[in-house]
N, C-alpha and C positions, 0 to 999 in steps of 0.2 A: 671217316672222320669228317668229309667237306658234307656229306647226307648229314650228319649229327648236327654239325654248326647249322644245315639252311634248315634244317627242322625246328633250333632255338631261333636264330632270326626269323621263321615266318609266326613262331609263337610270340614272341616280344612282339614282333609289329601287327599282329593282333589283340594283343592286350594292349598298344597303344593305341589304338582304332579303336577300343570299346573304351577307354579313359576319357581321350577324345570327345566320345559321342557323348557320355556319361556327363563331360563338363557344361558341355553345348547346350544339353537340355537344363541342365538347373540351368544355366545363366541366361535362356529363355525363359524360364522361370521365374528368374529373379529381375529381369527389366520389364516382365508386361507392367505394364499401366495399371490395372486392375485390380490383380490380386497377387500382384507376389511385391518385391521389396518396394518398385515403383509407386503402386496404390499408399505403402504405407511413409514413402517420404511425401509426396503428395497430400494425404492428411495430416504431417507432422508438419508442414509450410504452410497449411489453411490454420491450423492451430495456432502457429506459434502469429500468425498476421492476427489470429483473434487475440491473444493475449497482448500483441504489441498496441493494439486499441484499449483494450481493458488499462495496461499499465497506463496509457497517456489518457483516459478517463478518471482514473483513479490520481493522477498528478494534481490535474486540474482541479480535482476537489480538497486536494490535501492544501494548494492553494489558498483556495477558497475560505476553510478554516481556517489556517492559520492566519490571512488578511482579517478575519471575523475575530479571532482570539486574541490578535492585536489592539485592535479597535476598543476590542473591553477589557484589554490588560489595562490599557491608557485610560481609558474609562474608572474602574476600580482606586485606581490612584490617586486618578483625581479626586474622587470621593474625600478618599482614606487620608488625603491633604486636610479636605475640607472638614472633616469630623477633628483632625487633630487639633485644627485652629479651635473648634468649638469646643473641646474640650479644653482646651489650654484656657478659653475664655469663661468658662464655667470656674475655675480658679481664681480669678477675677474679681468674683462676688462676693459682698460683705457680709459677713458673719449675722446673723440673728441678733439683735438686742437686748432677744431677751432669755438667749442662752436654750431655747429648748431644742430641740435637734430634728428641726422638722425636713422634711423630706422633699424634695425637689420634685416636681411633675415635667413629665416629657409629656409634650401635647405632637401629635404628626398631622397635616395636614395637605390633603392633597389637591393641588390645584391641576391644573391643565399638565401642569411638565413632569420633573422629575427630582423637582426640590424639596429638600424638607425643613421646616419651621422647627424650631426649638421653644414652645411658651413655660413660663414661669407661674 
């Protein structure tokens, strides 16, 4: 009976000595640098520093528009003021005398800026 048992004790502790070894090597496997999981968190840290420039490149420009998209919201508006005025003043104006239903002319003239003339 004690032959039987040190026959299974010397076989467990050599199936634990080839587990052992078995572990060893993946897990040399899995830290070199190169080519096992090392190499690929190494390229997954070089990647994610390029993406973390790409984002804060991309901020900056989102920036950048939206300060530009402001500038001619407020732009537009002011326009859209100044045509209402002109229109509100085009009501303004006396009827024909002599009843025929003549037709108004819009003259645009463009000088140096970015104003426009209304002639009659």
């Amino acid at each position: 009976m004690t032959l039987v048992a040190d026959i299974l004790m010397v076989a467990g502790t050599l199936g634990v000595a080839i587990y052992c070894y078995v572990l060893s090597v993946r897990l040399k496997r899995f830290s070199t640098l190169e080519s096992g999981m090392g190499g690929a968190i190494a390229v997954l840290s070089v990647q994610v520093d390029d993406m973390t420039k790409a984002l804060s490149r991309a901020q900056a420009a989102a920036t950048g528009s939206a300060a530009t998209l402001e500038s001619l919201t407020l732009r537009a508006e002011t326009a859209a003021a100044r045509l209402e005025v002109m229109l509100a003043s085009l009501h303004d104006l006396p009827e024909d005398e002599t009843g025929s239903d003549r037709r108004l002319r819009f003259v645009r003239r463009r000088n140096g800026r970015d104003d426009m003339e209304i002639g009659v």
